[in-house]
N, C-alpha and C positions, 0 to 999 in steps of 0.2 A: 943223440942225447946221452949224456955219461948216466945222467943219474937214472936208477930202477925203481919201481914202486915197490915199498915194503909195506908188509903187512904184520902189525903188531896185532896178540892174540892177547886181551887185557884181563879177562876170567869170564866166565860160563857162556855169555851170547854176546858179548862187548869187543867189538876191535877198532883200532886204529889205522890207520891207513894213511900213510905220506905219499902224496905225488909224487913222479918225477920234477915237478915246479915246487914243490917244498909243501906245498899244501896239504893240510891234516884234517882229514878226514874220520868223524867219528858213525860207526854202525850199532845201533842199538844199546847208546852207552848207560852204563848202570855204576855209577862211581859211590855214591850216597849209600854209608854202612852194606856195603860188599864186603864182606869178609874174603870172600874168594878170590881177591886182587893183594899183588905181594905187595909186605909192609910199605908206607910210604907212597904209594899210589895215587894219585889225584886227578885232579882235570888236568889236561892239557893248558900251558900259557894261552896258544891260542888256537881257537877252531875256526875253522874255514866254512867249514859243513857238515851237518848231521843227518843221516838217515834212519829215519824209523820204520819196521817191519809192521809193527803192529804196538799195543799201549800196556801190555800185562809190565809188574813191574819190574821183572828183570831184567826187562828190553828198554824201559824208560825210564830214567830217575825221578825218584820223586822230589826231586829239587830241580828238577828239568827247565821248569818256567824261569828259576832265577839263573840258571846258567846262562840261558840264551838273553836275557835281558845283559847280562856282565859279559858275554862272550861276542855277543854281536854276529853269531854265524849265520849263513845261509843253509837253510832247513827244506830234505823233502821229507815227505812223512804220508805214510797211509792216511787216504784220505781223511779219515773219521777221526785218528791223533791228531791233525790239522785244524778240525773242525773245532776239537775239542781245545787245543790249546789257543786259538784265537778267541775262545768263551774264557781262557783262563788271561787274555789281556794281551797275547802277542800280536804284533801287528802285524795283518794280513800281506805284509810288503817283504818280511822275514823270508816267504815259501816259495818255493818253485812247485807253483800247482801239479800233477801229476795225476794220472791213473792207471790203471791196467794196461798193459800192449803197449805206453809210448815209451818214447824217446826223447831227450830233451840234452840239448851243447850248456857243460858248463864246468867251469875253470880247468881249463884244457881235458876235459875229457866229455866222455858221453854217459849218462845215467839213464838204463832203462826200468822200468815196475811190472815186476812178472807177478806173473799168478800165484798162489801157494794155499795150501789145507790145512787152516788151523782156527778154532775159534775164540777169537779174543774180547778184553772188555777192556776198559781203564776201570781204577779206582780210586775215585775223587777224592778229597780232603778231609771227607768226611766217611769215606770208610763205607762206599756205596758202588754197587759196579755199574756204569755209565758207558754211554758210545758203543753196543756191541755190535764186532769186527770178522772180518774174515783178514786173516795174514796179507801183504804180498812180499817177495821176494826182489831184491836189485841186481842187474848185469851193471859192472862198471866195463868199462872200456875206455884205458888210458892212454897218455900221448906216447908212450915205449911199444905201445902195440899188443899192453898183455889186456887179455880179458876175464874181470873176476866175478863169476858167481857167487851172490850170499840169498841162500835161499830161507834164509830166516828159520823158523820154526816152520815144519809141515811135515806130512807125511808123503811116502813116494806117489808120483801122478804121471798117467801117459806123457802129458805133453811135458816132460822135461825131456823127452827127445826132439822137441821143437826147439825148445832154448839151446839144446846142445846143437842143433842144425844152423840156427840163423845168428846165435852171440857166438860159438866157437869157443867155449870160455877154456881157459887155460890154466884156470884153478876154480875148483866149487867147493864152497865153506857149507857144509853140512852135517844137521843135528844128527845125534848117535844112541839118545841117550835111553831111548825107548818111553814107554807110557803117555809120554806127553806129544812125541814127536816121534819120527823114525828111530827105531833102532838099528843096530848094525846090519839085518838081512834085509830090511829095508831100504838103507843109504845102499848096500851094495848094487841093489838094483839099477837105483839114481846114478849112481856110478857110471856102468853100463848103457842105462839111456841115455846119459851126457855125453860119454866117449868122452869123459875128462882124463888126463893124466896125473894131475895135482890136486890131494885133496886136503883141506883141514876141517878137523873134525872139532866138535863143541855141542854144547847142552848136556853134558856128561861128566860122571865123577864126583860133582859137585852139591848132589840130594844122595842119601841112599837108595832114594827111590827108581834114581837114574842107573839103570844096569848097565847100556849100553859102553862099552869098552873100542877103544882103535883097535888092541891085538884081536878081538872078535871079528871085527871089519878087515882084520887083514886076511886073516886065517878065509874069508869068506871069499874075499878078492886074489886070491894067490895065484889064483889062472891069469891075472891079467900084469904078465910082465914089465911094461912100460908104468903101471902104475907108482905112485908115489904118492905115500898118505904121511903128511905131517901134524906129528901127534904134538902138537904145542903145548906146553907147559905156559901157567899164566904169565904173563908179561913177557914170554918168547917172542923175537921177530923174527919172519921170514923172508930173507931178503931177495927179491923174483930172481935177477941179475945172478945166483948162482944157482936157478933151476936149468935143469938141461935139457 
């Protein structure tokens, strides 16, 4: 197959994702008054499928319910954002049911729901925090063969030398930014547990409260030669095809 899976980094926890079938794929999209998305940013024409980590709002739009009513995509979503948006009127036929540990075939690839350490809530429309959550994490595994970890929001956990044993991932999207999630001595660890070579980092830069920096994660990882940490600037792609 010619075509490679690219992976566009949209701002803070938000990426895009094109199949090698053309299919665009959104993780944790936050488009609705982002300031941290370059001028001119919008939704995508069209969405194929959306993954949710978890419901805080800058992993979920809060215009979320009327996209997927105008977009028409196929939706997985931590359990409890599921739960919650079919009480918000989505119809239960939208979801690829999902939980912890599985696995599930869809549109030419594989989507598994790992574990992850983070505590979340939604808040409703009325300005109330509702469904409270524990994070998960997605392995995609595409028809080119690459396999990408987004580990959402969490903090570093033994078993991400599981996921790095049995998904093989050959990129892990991991948060940097500290306080709320790993920071950089942190991710370095996850790093290490993964035995990943390709990293992108994100949850950073973008609060002041967020310390966490890539040249700190680099400075921390510099023993590990084959590494390659791409520091995406918002709206950057990274196109797999000319990883090595």
């Amino acid at each position: 197959m010619s075509n490679k899976t690219k992976i566009q980094f949209l701002a803070h926890a938000s990426f895009q994702i094109t199949t090698p079938e053309n299919n665009i794929v959104l993780v944790d999209p936050w488009i609705t008054n982002n300031s941290f998305l370059p001028a001119g940013t919008g939704w995508p024409e069209r969405i194929d499928l959306i993954l949710f980590t978890h419901g805080h709002e800058d992993h979920m739009d809060s215009k979320i319910v009327d996209i997927i009513r105008q977009k028409t995509p196929k939706v997985i979503a931590n359990p409890m954002v599921r739960w919650y948006l079919i009480e918000q009127g989505i119809p239960a036929h939208v979801f690829e049911g999902m939980n912890i540990g599985g696995t599930l075939p869809i549109m030419d690839m594989r989507v598994t729901m790992t574990n992850a350490f983070h505590i979340a809530h939604i808040m409703d429309p009325g300005g109330k925090a509702v469904f409270p959550h524990a994070t998960v994490g997605f392995v995609l595994q595409l028809s080119d063969g690459l396999s990408v970890y987004f580990s959402g929001d969490t903090g570093v956990f033994g078993d991400m030398q599981l996921i790095g044993k049995i998904y093989k991932p050959d990129i892990a999207v991991l948060p940097i930014g500290n306080r709320f999630t790993m920071g950089p001595i942190e991710a370095a660890y996850a790093i290490r547990l993964l035995q990943v070579k390709h990293v992108i980092p994100f949850h950073y830069g973008t609060m002041a409260m967020l310390t966490g920096t890539p040249e700190r994660l680099k400075a921390l990882t510099g023993d590990l030669e084959s590494l390659k940490i791409h520091a995406l600037k918002a709206g950057e792609t990274l196109d797999t095809g000319t990883l090595g």
